[in-house]
PQR file of N, CA, C, O and H, with PARSE charges and radii, in Angstrom:
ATOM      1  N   UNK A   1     112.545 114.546  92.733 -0.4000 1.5000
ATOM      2  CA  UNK A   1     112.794 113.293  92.048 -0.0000 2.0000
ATOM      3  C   UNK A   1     111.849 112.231  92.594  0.5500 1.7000
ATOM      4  O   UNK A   1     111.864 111.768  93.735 -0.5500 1.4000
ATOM      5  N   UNK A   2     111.186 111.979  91.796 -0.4000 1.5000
ATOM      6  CA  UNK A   2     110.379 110.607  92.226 -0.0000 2.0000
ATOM      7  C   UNK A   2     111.153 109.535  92.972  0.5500 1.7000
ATOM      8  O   UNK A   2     112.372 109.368  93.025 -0.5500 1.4000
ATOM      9  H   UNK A   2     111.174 112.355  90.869  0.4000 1.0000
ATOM     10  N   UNK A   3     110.329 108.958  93.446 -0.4000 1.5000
ATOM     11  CA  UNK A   3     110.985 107.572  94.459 -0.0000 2.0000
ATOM     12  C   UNK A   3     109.965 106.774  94.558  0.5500 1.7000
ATOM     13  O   UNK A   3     108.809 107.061  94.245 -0.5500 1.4000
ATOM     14  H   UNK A   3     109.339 109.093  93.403  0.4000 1.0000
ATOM     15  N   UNK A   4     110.584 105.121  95.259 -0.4000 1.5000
ATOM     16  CA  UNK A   4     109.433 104.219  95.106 -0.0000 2.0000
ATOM     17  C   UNK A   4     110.198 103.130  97.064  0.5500 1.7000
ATOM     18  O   UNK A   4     111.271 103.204  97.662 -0.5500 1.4000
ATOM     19  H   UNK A   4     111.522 104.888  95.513  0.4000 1.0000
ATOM     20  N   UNK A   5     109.427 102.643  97.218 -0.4000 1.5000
ATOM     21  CA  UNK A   5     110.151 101.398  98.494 -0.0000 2.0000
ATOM     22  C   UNK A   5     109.620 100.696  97.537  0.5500 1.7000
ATOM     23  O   UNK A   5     109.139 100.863  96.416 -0.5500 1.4000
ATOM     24  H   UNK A   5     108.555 102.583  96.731  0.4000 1.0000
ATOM     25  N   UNK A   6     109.911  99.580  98.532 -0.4000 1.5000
ATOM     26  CA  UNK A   6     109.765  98.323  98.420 -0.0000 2.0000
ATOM     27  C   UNK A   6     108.717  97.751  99.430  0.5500 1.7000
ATOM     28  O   UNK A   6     108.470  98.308 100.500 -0.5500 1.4000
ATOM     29  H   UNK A   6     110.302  99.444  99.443  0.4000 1.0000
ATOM     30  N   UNK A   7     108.013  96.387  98.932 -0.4000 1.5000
ATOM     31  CA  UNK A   7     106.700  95.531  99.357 -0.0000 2.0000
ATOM     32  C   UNK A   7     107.217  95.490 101.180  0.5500 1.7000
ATOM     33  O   UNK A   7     106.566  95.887 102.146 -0.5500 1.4000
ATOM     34  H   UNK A   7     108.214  95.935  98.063  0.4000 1.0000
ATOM     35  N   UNK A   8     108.509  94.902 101.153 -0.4000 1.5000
ATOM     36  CA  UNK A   8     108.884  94.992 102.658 -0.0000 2.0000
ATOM     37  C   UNK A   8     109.907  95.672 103.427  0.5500 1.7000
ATOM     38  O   UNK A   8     110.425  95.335 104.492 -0.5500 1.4000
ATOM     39  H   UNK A   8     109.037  94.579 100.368  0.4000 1.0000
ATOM     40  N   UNK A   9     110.160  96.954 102.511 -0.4000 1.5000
ATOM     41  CA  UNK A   9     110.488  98.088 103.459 -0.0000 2.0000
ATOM     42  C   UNK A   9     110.127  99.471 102.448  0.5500 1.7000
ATOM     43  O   UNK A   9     110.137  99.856 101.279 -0.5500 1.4000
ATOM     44  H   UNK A   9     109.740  97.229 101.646  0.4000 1.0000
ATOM     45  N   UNK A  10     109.765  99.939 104.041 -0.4000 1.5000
ATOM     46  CA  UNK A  10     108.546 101.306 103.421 -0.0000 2.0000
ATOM     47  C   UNK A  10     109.148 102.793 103.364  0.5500 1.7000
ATOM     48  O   UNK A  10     108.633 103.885 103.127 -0.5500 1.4000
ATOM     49  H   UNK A  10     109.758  99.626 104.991  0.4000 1.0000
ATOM     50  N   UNK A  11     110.922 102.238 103.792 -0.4000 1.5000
ATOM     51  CA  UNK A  11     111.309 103.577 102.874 -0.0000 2.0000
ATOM     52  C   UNK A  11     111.657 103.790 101.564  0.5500 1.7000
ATOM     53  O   UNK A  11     111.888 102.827 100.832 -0.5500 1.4000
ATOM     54  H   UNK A  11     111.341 101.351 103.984  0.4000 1.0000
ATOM     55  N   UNK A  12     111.743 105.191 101.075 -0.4000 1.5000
ATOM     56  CA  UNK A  12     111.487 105.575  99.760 -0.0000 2.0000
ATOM     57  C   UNK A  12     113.109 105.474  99.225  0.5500 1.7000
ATOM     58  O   UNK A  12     113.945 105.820 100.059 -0.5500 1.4000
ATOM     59  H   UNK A  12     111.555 105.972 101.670  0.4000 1.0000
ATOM     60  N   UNK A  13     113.528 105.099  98.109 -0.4000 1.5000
ATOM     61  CA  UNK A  13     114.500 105.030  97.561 -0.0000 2.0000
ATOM     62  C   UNK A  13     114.223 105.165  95.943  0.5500 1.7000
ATOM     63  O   UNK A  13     113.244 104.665  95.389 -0.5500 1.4000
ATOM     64  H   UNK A  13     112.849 104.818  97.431  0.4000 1.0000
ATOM     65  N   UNK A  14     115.245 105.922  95.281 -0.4000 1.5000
ATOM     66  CA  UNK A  14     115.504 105.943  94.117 -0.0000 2.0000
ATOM     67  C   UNK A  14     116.953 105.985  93.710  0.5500 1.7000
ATOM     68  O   UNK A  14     117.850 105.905  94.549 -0.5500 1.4000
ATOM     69  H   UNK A  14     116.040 106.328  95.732  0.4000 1.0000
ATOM     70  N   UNK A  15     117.150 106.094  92.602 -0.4000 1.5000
ATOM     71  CA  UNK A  15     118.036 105.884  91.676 -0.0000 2.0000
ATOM     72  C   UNK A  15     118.280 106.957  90.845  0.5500 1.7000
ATOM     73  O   UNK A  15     117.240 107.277  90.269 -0.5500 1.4000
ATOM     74  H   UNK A  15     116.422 106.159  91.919  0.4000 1.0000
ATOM     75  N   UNK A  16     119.401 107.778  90.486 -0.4000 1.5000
ATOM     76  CA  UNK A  16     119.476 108.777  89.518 -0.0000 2.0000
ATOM     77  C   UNK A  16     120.354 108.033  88.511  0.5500 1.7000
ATOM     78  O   UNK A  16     121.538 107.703  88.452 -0.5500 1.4000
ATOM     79  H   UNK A  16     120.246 107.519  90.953  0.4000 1.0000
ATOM     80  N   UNK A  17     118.713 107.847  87.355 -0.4000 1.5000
ATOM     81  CA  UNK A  17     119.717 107.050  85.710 -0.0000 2.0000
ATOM     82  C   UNK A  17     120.545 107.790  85.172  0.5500 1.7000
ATOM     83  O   UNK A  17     121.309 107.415  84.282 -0.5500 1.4000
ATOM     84  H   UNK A  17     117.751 108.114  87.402  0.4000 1.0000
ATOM     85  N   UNK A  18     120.470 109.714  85.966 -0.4000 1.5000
ATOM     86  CA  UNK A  18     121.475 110.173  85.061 -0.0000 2.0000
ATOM     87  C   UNK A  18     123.198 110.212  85.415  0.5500 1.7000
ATOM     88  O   UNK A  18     124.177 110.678  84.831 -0.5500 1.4000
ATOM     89  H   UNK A  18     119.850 110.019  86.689  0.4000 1.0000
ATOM     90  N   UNK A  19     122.922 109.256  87.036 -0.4000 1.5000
ATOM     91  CA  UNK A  19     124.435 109.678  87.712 -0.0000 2.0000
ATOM     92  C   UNK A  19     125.003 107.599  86.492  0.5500 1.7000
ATOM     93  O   UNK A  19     126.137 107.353  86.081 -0.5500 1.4000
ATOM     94  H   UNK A  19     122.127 108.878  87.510  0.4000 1.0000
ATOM     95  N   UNK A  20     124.081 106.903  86.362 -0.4000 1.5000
ATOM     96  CA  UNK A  20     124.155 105.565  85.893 -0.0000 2.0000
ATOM     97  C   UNK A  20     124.848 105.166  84.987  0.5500 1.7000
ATOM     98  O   UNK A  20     124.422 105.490  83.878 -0.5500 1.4000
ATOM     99  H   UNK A  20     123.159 107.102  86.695  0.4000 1.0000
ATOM    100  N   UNK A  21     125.997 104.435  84.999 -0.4000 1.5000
ATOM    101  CA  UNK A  21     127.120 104.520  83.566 -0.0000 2.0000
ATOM    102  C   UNK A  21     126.352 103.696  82.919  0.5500 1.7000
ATOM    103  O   UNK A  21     125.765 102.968  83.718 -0.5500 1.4000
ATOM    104  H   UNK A  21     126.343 104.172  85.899  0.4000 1.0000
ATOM    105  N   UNK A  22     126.048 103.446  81.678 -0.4000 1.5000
ATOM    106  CA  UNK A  22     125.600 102.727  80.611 -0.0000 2.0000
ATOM    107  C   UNK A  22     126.829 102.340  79.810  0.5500 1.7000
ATOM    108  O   UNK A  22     126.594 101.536  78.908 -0.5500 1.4000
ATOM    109  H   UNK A  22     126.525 104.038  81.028  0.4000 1.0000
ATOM    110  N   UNK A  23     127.758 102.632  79.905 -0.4000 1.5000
ATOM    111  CA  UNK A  23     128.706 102.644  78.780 -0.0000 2.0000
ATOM    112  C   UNK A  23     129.178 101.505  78.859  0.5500 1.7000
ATOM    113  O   UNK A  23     129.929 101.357  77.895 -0.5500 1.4000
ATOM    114  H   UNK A  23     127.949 103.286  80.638  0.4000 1.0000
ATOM    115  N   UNK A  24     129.149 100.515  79.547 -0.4000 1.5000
ATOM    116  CA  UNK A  24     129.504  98.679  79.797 -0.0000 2.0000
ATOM    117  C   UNK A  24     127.729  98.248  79.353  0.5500 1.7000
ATOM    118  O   UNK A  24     126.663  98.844  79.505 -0.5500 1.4000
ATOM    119  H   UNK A  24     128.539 100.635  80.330  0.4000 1.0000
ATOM    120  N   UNK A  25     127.991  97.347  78.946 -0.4000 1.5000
ATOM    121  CA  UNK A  25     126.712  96.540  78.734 -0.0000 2.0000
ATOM    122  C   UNK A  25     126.751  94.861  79.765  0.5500 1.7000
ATOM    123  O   UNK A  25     127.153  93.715  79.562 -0.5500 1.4000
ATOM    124  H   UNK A  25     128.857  96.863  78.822  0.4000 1.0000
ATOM    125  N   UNK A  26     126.246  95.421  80.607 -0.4000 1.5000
ATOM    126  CA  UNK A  26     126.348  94.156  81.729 -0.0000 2.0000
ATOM    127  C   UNK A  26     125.226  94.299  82.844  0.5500 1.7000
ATOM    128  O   UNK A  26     124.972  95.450  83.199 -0.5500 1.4000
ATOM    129  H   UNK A  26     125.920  96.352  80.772  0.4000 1.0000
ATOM    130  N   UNK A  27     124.472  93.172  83.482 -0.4000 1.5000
ATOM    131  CA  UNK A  27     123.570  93.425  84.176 -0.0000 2.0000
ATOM    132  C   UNK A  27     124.239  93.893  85.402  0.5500 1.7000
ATOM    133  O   UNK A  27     125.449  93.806  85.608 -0.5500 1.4000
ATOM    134  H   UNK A  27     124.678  92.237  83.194  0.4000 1.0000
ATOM    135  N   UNK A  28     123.240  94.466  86.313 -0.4000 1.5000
ATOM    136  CA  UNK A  28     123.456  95.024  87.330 -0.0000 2.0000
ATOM    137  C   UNK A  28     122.518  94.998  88.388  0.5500 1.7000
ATOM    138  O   UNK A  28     121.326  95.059  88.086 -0.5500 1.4000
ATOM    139  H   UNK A  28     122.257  94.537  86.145  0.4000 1.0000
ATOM    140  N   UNK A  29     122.893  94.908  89.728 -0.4000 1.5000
ATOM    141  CA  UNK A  29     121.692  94.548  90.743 -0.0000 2.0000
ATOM    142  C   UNK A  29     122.250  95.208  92.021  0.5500 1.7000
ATOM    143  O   UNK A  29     123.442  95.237  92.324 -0.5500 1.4000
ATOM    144  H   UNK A  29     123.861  94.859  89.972  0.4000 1.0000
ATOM    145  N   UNK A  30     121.286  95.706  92.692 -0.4000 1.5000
ATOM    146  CA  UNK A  30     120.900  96.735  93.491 -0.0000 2.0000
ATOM    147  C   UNK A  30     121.036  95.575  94.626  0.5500 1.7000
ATOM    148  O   UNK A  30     121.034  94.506  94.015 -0.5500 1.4000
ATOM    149  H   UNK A  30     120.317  95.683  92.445  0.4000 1.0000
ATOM    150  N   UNK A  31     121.173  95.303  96.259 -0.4000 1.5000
ATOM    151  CA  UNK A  31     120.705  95.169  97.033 -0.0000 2.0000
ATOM    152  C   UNK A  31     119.862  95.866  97.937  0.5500 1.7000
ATOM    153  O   UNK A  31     120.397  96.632  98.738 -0.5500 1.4000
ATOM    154  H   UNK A  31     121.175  96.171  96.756  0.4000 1.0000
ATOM    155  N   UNK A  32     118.231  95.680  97.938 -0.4000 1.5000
ATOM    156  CA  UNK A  32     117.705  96.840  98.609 -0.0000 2.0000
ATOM    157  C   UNK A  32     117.615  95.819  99.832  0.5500 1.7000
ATOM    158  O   UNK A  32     117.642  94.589  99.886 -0.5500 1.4000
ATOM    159  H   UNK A  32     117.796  95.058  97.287  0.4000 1.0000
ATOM    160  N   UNK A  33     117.435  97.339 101.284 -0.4000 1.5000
ATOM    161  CA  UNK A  33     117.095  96.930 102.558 -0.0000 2.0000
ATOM    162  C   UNK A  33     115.555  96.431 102.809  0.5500 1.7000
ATOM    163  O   UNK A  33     114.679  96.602 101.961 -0.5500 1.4000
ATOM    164  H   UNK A  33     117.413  98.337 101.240  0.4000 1.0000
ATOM    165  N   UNK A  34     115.345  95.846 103.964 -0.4000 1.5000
ATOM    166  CA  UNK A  34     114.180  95.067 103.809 -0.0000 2.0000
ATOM    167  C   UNK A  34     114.063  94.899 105.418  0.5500 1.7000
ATOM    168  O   UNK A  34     113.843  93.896 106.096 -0.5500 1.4000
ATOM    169  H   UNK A  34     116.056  95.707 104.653  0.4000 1.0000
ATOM    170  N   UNK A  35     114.295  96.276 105.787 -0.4000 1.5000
ATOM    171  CA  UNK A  35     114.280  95.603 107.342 -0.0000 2.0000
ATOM    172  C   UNK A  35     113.574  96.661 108.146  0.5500 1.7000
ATOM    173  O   UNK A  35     113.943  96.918 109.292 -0.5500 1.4000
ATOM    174  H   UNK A  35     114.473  97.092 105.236  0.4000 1.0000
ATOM    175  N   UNK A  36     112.508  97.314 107.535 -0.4000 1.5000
ATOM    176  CA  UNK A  36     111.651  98.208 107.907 -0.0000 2.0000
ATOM    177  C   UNK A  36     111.033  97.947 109.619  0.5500 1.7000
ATOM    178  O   UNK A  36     110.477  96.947 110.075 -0.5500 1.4000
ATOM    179  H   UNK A  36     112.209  97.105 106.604  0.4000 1.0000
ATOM    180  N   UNK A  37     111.306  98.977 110.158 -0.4000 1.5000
ATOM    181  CA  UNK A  37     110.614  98.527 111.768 -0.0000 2.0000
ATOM    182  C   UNK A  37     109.732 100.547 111.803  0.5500 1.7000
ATOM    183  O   UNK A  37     109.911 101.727 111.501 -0.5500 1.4000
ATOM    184  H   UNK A  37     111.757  99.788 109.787  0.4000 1.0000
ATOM    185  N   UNK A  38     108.937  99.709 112.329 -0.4000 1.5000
ATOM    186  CA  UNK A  38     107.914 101.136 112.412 -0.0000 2.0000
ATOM    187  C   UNK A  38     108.486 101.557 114.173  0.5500 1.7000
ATOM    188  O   UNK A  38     108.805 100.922 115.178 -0.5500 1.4000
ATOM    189  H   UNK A  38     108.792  98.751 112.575  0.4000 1.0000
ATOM    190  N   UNK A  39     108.392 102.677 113.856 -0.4000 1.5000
ATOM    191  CA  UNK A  39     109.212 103.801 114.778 -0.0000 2.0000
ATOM    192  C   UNK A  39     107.981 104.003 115.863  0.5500 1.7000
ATOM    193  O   UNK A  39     106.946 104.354 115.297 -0.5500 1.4000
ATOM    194  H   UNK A  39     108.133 103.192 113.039  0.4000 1.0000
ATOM    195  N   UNK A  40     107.846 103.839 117.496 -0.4000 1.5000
ATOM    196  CA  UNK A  40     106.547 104.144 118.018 -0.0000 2.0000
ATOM    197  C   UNK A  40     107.254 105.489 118.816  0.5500 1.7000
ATOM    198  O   UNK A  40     108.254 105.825 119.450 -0.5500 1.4000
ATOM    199  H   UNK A  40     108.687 103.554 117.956  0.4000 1.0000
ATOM    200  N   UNK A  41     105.752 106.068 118.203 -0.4000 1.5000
ATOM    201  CA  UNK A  41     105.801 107.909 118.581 -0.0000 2.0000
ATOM    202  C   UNK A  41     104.731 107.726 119.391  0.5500 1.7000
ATOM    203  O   UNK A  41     103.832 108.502 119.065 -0.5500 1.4000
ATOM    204  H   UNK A  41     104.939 105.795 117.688  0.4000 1.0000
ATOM    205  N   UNK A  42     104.362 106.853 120.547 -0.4000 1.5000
ATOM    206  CA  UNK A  42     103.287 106.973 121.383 -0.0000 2.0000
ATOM    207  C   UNK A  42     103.522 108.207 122.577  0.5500 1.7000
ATOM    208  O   UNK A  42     102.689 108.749 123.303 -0.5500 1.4000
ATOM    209  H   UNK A  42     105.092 106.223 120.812  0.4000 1.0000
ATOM    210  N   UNK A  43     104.361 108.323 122.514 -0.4000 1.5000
ATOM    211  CA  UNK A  43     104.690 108.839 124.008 -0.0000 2.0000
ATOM    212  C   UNK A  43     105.311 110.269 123.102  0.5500 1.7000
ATOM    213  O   UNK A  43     105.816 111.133 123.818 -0.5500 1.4000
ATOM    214  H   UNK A  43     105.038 107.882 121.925  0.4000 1.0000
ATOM    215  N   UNK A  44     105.295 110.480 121.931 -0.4000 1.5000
ATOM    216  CA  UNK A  44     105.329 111.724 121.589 -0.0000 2.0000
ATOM    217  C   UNK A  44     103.666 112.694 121.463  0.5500 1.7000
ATOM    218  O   UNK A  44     103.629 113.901 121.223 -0.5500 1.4000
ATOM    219  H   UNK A  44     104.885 109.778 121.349  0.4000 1.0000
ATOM    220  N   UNK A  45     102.787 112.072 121.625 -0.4000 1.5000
ATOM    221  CA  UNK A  45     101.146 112.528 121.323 -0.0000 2.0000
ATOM    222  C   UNK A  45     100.902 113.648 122.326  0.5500 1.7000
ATOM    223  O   UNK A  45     101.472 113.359 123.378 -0.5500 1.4000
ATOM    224  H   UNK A  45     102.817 111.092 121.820  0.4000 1.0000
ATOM    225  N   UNK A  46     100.413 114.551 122.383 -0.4000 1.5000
ATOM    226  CA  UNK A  46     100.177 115.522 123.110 -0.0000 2.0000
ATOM    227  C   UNK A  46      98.104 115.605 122.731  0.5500 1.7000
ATOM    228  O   UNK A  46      97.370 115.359 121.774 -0.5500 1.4000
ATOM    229  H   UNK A  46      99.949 114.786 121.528  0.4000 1.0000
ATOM    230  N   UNK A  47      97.901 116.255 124.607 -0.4000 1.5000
ATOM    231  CA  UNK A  47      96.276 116.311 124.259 -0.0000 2.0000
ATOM    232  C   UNK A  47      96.278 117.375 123.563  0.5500 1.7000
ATOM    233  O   UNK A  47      97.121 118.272 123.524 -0.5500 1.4000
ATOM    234  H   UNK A  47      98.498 116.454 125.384  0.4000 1.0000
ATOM    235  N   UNK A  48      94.817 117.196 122.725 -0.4000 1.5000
ATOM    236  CA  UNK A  48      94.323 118.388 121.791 -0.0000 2.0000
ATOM    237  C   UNK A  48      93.633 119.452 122.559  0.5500 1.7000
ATOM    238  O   UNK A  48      92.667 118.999 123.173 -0.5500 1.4000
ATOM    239  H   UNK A  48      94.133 116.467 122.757  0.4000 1.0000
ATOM    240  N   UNK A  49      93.834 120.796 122.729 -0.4000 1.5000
ATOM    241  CA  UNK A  49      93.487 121.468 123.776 -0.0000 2.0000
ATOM    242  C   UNK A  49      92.005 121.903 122.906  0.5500 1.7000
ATOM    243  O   UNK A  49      91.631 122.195 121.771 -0.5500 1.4000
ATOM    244  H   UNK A  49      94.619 121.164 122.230  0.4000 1.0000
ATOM    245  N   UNK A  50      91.467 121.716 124.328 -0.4000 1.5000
ATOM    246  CA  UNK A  50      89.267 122.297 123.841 -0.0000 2.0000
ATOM    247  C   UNK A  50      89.578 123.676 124.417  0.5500 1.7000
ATOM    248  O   UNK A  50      90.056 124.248 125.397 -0.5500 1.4000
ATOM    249  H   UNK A  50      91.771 121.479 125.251  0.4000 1.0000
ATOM    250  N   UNK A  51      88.870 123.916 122.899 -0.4000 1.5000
ATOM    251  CA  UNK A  51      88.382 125.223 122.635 -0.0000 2.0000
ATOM    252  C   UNK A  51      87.287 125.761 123.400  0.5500 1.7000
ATOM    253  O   UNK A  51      86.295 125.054 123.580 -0.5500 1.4000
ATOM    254  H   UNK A  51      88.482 123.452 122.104  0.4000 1.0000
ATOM    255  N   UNK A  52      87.358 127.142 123.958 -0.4000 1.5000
ATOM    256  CA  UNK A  52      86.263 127.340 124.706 -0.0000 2.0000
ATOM    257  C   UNK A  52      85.311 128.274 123.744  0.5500 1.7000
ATOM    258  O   UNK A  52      85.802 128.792 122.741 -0.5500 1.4000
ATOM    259  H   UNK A  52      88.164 127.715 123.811  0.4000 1.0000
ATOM    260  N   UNK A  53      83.697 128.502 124.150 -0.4000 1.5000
ATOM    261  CA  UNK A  53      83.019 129.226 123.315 -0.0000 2.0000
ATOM    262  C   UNK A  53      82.806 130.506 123.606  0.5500 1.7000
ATOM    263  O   UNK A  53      82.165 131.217 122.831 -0.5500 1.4000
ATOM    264  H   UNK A  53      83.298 128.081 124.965  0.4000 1.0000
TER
END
């Protein structure tokens, strides 16, 4: 299923229009999250081992 974020948070979210009642005719609004913090994997990096010839 496709997905999309948002400008200020960069995870992916969608919507299934087919779970979506239509059967009321009334607007409707989503609150999306917006509180994206980038995760640091520095201390997960491992050296790249050299190849010998």
């Amino acid at each position: 299923m496709p997905g999309d974020r948002t400008y200020n948070g960069l995870q992916i979210q969608m919507i299934d229009l087919k779970k979506a009642n239509f059967d009321q005719a009334v607007l409707r609004t989503i609150e999306l999250p917006n509180d994206f913090e980038p995760e640091d994997i520095t201390d997960d990096a491992e050296p790249l081992a050299l190849k010998s010839k």
